[in-house]
C-alpha positions, 0 to 999 in steps of 0.5 A: 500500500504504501509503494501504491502511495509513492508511485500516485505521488511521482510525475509519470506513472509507471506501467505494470507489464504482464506475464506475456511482455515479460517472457518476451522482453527476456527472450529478446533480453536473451537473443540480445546478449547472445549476438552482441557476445557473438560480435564482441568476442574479439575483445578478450579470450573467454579464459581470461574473463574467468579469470579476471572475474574470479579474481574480482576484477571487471572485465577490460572497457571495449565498445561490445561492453558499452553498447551490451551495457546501454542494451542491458539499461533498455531492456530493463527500463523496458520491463527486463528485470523485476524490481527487489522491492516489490517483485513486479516488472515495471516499464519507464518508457521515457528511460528507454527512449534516453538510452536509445538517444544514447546509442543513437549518439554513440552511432553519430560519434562514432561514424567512420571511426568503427570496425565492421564488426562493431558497426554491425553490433551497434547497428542490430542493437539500435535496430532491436531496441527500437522495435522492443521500445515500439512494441512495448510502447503500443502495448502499453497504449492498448493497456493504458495505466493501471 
């Protein structure tokens, strides 16, 4: 009751998704990391990434992290991970639509400067998210506030 209260206060209300959205939020979550680690695995060897992580230390900095991790940030925003509180998925659509813009300027900075495989990464990422943010969003318009 009291999270009820809380989220009548905030400016945007935010959307609860259904179990429908969520198995495919985490399926496209899942075919996502599964080709942004088949593009990116020029970066380190798997054997050293164990290692690495095992010792607690993160993985080296490489454009395959930062654009995996700004798809991370958007599938979640999109209803890719439960909240720890109160163990519902919830949708932002105005931070995922920030995130995309981000990558959207990574793309625009980077013109020219990228190899083909990194350009093929960043490219199937924008073009992912966009279609999950679009779908979400006219799920969301159909659903309309809870």
């Amino acid at each position: 009751m009291a999270n009820e209260q809380q989220d009548k206060g905030q400016d945007k209300p935010k959307i609860i998704v259904d179990d429908d959205w969520k198995a495919q939020a985490r399926a496209e979550k899942e075919r996502l990391a599964q080709a942004t680690a088949q593009q990116g695995a020029d970066a380190t060897s798997a054997a050293e990434d164990d290692q690495q992580h095992e010792q607690g230390e993160p993985p080296p900095a490489s454009f395959s992290g930062l654009v995996s991790f700004l798809v991370a940030q958007i599938m979640f925003a999109l209803g890719g991970a439960e909240d720890p509180n109160t163990k519902r998925r919830y949708v932002d659509l105005d931070l995922a639509r920030h995130y995309i813009d981000t990558l959207s300027v990574l793309e625009d900075k980077t013109r020219g400067n990228l190899t083909d495989d990194e350009k093929r990464l960043l490219d199937h990422a924008l073009y992912e998210t966009r279609m999950q943010y679009v779908a979400i969003a006219q799920a969301a318009t159909r659903i309309g506030p809870r």
